[in-house]
N, C-alpha and C positions, 0 to 999 in steps of 0.2 A: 353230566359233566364229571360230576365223582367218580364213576364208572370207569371215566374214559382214563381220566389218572389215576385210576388203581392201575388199570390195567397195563397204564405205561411206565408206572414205577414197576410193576412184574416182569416186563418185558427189558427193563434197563437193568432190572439186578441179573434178572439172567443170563443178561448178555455179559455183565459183569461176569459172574460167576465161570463163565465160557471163556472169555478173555483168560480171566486168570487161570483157571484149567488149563487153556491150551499153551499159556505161559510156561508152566507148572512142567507140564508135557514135554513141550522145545527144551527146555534146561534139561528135563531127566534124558531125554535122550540125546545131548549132548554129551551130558558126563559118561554116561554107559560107552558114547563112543569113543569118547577119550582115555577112559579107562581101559575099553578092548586096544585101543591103538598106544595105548604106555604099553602094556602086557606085552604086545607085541613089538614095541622096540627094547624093550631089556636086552640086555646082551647072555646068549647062551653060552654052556658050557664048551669052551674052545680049547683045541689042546695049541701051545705057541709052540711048539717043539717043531724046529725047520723053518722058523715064519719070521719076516720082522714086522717087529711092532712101530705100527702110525702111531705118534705120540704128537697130534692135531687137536689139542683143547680149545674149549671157543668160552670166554666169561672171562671175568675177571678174580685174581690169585690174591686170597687175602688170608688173614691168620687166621678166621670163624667166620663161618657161612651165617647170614642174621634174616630171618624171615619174619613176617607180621605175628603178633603175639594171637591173632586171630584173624578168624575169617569176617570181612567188613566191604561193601559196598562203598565206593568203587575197589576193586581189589588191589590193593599198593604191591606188587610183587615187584621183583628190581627188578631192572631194565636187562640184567645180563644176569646168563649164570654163574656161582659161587661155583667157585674150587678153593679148596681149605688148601694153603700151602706144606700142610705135614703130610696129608693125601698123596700132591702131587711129589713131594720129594721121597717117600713111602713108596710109591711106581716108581720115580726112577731107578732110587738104592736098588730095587729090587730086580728090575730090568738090569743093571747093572750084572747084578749077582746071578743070572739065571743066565746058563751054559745053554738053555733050549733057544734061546734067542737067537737069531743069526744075524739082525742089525737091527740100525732104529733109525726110520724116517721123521724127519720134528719138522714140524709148522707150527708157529704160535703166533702165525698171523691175525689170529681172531683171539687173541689173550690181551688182558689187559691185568697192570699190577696195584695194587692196592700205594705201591711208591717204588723209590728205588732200592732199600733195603731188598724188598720182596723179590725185586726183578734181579739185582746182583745173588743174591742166595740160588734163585732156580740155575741161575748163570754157570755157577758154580758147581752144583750136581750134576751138570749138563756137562761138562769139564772131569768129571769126576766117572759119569757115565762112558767117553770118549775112552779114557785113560783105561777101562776095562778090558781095554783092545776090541768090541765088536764097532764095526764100521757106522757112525753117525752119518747123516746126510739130512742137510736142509732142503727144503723142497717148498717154494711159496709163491703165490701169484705178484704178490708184493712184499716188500718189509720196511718196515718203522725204525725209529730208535732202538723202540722195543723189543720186537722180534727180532731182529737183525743182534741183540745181545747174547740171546740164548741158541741166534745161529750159528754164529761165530765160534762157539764152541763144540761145532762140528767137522769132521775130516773134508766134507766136503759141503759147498752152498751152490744152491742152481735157483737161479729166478727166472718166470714166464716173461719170452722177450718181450710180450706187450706191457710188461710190471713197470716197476720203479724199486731205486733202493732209496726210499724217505728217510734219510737220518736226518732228524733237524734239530736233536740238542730238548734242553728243557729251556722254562721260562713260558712270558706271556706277557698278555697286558690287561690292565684293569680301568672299569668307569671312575671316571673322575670328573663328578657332575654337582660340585660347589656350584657352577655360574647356573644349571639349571634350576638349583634349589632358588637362588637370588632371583631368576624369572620368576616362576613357581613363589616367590613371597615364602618359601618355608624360612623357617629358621632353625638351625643343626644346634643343638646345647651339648657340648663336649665335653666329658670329664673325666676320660680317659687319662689311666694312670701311668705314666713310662713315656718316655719319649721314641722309643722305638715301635711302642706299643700302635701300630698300624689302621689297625681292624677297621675303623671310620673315616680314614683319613680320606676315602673314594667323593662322602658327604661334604667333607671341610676343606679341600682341595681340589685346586684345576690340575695339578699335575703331584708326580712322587715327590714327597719328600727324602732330603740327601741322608737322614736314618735311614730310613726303608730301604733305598737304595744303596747303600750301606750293608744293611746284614742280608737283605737278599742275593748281593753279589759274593759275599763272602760264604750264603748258603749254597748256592746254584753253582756256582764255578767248580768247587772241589768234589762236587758228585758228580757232573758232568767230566771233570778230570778222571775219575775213576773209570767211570763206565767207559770211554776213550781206551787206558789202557786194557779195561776187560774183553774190548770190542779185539784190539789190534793182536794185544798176545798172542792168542793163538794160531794168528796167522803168522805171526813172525814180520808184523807190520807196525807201522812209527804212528804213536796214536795221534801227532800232528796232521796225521793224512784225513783222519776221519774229520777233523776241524775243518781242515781245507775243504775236505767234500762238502762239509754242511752247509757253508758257506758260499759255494760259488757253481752247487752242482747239484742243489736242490730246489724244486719249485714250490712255493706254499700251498696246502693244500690240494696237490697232485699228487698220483701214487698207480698212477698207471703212464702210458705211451713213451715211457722214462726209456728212450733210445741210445740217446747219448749219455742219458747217464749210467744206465747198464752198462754202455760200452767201456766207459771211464774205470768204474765199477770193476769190471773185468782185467781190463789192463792194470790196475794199479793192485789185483790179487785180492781185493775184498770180498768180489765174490769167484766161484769157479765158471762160472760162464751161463747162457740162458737153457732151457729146457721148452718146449710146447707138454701138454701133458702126453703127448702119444710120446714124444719123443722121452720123457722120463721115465712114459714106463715100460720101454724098450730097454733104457738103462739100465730099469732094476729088473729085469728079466734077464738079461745077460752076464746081469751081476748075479743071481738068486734063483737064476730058476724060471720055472714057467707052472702055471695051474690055473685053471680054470675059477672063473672067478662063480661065488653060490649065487649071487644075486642078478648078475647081467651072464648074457653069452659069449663072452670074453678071455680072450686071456690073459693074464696077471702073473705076477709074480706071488708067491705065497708071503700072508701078511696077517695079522692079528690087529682090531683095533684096540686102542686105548681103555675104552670101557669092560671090552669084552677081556683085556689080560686084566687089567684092575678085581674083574669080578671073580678071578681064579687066584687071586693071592688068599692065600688063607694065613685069617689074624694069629698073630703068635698069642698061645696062650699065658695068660698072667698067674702066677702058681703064687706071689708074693703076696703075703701079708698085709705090709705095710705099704702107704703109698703117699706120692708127692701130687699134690693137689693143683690142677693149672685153670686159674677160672680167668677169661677173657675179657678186657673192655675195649668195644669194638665200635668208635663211631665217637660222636659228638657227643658231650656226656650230657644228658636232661634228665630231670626229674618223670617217673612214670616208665611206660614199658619199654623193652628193647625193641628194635624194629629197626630196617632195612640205613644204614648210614648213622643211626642212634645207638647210645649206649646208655639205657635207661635201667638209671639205680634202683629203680623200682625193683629190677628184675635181679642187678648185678648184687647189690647188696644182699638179696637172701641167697643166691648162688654161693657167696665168701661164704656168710654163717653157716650154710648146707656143708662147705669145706670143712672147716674148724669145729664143727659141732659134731664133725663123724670120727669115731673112736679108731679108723684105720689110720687116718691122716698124722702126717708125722711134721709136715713142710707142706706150705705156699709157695705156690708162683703165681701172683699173676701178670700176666702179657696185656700188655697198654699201647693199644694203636690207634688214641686220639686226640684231636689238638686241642680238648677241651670243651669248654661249656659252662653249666650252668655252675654257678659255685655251690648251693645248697646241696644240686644233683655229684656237685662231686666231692662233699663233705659227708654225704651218707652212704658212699659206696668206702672212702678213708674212715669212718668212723667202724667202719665193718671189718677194714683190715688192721688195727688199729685193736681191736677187739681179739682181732687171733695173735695179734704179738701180745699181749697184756697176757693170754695163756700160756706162753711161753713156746709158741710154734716157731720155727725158722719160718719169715718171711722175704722172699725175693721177689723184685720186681726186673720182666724182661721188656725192653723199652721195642718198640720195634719200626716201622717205616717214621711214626711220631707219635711222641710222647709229651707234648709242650702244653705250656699254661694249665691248665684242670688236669692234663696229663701227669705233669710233676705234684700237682695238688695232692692226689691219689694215693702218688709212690712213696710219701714222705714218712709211712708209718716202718718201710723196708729196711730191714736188716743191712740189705745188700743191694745194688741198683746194677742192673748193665742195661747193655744196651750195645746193637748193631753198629760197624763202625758209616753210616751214611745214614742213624739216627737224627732225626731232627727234634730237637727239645729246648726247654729253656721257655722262654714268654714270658717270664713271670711279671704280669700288669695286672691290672684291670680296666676293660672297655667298657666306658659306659658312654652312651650318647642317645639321645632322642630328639624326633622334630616337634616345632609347635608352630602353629596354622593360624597365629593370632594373625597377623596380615594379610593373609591370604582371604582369612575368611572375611576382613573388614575390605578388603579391595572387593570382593563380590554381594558386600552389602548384608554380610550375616553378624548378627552380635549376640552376645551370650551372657544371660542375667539372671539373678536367682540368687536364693538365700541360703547362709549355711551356718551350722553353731562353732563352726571354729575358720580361722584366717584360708586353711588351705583345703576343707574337708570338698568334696566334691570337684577338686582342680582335674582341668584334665588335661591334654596337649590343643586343647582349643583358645587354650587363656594364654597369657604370657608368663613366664617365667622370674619375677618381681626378683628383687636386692636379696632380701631374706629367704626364699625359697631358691634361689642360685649360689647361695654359701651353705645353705644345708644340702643341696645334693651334692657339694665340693665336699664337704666333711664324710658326706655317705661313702662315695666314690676312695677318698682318702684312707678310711678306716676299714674299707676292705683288702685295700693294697698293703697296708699295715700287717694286716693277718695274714696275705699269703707269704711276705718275706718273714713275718718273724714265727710258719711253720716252717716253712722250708730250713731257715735258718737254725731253728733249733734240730732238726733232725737229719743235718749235716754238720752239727756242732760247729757250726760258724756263728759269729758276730752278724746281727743284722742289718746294721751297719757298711758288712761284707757284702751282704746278698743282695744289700740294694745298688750297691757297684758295678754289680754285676746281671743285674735283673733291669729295671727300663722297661720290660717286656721285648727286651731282645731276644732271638734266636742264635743258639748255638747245635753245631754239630757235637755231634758224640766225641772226639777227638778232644777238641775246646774243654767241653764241658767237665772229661774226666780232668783235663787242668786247671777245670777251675773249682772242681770238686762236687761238681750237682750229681755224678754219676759214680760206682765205684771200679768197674771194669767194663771192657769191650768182649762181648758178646753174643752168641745165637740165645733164642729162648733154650737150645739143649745143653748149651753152657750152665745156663740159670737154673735148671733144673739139675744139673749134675753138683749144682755148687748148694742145692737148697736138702739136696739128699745128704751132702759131706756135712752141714752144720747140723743136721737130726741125726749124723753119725749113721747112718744107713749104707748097707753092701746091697743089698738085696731087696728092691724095691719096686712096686708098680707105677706108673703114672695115669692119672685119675685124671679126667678131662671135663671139670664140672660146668656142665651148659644145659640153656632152656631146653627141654623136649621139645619138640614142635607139634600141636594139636592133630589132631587126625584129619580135618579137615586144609590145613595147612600141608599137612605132610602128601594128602591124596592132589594136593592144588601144585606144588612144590614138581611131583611129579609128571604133571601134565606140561608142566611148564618148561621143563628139561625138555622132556621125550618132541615136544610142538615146537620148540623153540622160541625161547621166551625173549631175544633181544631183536628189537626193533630200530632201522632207522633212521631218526632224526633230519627232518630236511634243517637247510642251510640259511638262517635267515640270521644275521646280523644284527638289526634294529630291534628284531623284535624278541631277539634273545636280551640284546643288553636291557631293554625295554622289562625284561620279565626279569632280570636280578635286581633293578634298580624296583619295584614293586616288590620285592621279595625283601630287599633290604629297608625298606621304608613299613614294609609289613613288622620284618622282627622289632623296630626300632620307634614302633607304636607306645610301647609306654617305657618308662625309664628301667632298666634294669640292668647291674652289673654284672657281667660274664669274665669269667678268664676261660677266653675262646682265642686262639691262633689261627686266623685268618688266610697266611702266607707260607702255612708249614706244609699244606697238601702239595705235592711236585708230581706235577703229570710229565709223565715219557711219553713225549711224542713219537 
């Protein structure tokens, strides 16, 4: 009998060892084929001379590309790919200026913006591009808000008659599931600082409150007002038209069979009319020429893509000395590493000192595109900027899509503050709330007993919340609201007094704010930098773009995931999406802790 299980523990490790072997095996030659099939998609050395350039990016446009600090099981890579927005306006200027180009076909039907900052600025280059006299042409199966912004500043627009033109405005709506908490027996403990201060209000509320509705209406209308006029200008259209479209000539969540609306569309000059794709590229054949396409049996008109002109720009060289320092926070700000949607001071705090401790660096900037987070995580990324003004650097901050609550925490050490004018900033609260389960758990018959050597040691959200431990997390709460008006306050030389008049944890636009003093000018981050080079008194200067390297493994993962295509999508399920934020918010909201985090500042273009 010993015999027989030796033998069968031999028999099972080697089959283990086989397994994993052949494990071992399937992965490596995986990667090898991924790796020969990146190689293979690079883009080669193309001459554009005669050609127009496809300028058809697919990912979403934000200030810094953020990948996992490492390689970790399950592989967290974002959903879509990163396009650094100085990249793509770096391709345009440059398309712009290059004489070899003979026009440029845009599709950004597969783009998406970090906010509306980002998407007015591209808008803008794209306007800028046109104005070089070579021939724009939009060209999309469908268009968005989105796309249709940065079409619009094209000579001419053609959509596939089976498309749609989706303009539908910004905005949205949110859970607001008080009455299931009260099934559910939870109980929400609030001690949210600010009355505009939102963030929980989904917990503590059946429906919006008239704050919230309040500054989101005051947020949301004047950037949808802009984008209206951005959309109409260039046509030499009444941006009233596009309201009335959105309104009465779009269907939600449709983006195709859009017949009548195409037609509408056309008739009222928004767009120039539809295209099939043979029929477009007959178009641009008798617009441009005729050549054989390298990869099918075809003919085509002569045409460069976007990757393949990008790869033939060559960088200007930096001969300068001295240089203006730009390090990024990019995401929700948490203690620990940077990563995909996060702006982990873990990382961003040595990237400042990496700035200020190098003997080139003359001036900071850093660029701030997020609505906040943790307070400690954004006390030690301010404690690092904070530390290059005390050495007497010019310190600037560029606010950008949003900069609100831990956002403004951040920038208070700055010389100088601007900010984009479709900025969303301000918040200045604190959100603090948690559930406790004392009912619930006694409606299902659980109780909870044990010994401790002091009143509240061992508490957790299974007990209830007592007189004395509800007035000490009201002072906790209190005293951190304290300390962001009276930094904010001191390093705007205001009374805080002032700041709390003006703080609630309201949201203000950059317009607002520079009147009420949270901001010093409206600005691009290359305003910011041109203004951080004049106060180190600099003619002649480089700019230093200080960010994480990304590991080798990251950077080989990074590239498969470009070349394979890394965005996936999402079926359509309702219940069981609200079902997974309402788990996700009862997750973060597991144990008590104070955030100045802006909930309402993210504005997706539809």
């Amino acid at each position: 009998m010993k015999g027989f299980f030796t033998k069968l523990g031999n028999i099972l490790t080697a089959l283990r060892v086989w397994t994993v072997n052949l494990f071992s095996l399937l992965i490596l030659v995986y990667v090898v084929g991924m790796v020969v099939f990146a190689l293979r998609q690079m883009p080669g050395k193309v001459d554009p001379t005669g050609k127009v350039l496809i300028l058809n990016p697919e990912g979403v446009v934000l200030d810094q590309e953020v990948y996992p600090s490492k390689l970790e099981f399950p592989f967290a890579m974002p959903e879509k790919d990163q396009i650094q927005s100085r990249d793509l306006i770096k391709l345009i200027r440059t398309a712009a200026n290059d004489e070899r180009l003979r026009g440029v076909v845009v599709d950004f039907s597969g783009v998406s913006f970090a906010g509306p900052s980002t998407a007015l600025s591209i808008a803008a280059e794209m306007q800028n591009l046109k104005a070089s006299g070579k021939p724009v042409i939009a060209y999309s199966e469908s268009l968005s808000t989105r796309s249709y912004l940065v079409a619009a500043q094209a000579n001419e627009i053609y959509v596939h008659p089976s498309g749609a033109l989706a303009i539908s405005g910004l905005g949205g709506y949110r859970d607001y599931v008080h009455e299931l908490m009260q099934k559910l027996k939870i109980t929400i403990h609030n001690y949210s600082q600010g009355d505009y201060k939102s963030a929980v209000e989904g917990l503590t509320r059946n429906d919006m409150s008239d704050a919230d509705r309040e500054q989101r209406t005051a947020l949301y209308q004047p950037i949808w007002n802009r984008m209206k006029q951005q959309m109409a200008a260039p046509r030499d259209l009444e941006p009233e038209l596009f309201q009335e479209f959105a309104d009465n000539h779009v269907i939600p969540l449709l983006n195709e069979a859009g017949y009548d609306n195409l037609a509408y569309a056309t008739d009222k000059g928004m767009i120039d009319g539809t295209k099939t794709f043979a029929e477009f590229r007959a178009f641009m054949i008798e617009k441009f020429g005729k050549e054989m396409s390298d990869d099918e049996d075809r003919d085509t008109y002569p045409h460069i893509s976007w990757p393949a002109y990008q790869a033939q720009i060559v960088p200007e060289k930096e001969t300068a000395e001295e240089a203006v320092a730009v390090v990024f926070v990019e995401g929700a700000i948490q203690t620990g590493d940077i990563r995909p949607g996060v702006a982990g001071s873990a990382d961003i705090a040595p990237l400042l000192r990496r700035a200020h401790e190098n003997d080139k660096t003359r001036a900071i900037v850093m660029r701030v595109n997020s609505p906040g987070g943790s307070i400690l995580g954004s006390d030690q990324i301010r404690d690092e900027l904070e530390a290059a003004a005390h050495k007497g650097l010019p310190v600037v901050v560029s606010m950008g899509d949003v900069a609100a609550s831990g956002g403004v925490w951040i920038s208070t050490p700055a010389n100088a503050i601007f900010a984009e004018p479709t900025t969303i900033t301000g918040s200045i609260g604190v959100a603090v709330a948690f559930p406790t389960v004392e009912n619930a758990l006694d409606h299902i018959g659980v109780n909870l007993d044990g010994v401790a050597t002091s009143q509240h040691a061992g508490w957790n959200p299974g007990r209830p919340v007592d007189e004395k431990l509800d007035a000490m997390f009201a002072r906790w709460a209190s005293s951190a609201y304290q300390r962001f008006v009276d930094v904010v306050a001191q390093s705007r030389g205001k009374e805080p007094e002032y700041i709390r008049s003006i703080a609630g944890g309201r949201v203000w636009l950059a317009p607002s704010a520079l009147e009420l003093g949270l901001i010093d000018q409206l600005g691009t981050m290359e305003d910011a930098i041109k203004y951080a080079a004049a106060l180190a008194e600099l003619e002649n200067y480089r700019v230093d773009y200080v960010v994480k390297p990304l590991s080798p493994s990251i950077a080989l993962l990074r590239q498969f995931w470009i070349t394979a295509g890394g965005s996936h999508a999402r079926s359509f399920n309702l219940f069981a999406d609200s079902a997974s934020r309402l788990m996700e918010t009862l997750d973060n909201l597991s144990q008590p802790q104070a955030t100045v985090m802006c909930t309402i500042c993210s504005v997706e273009i539809l």
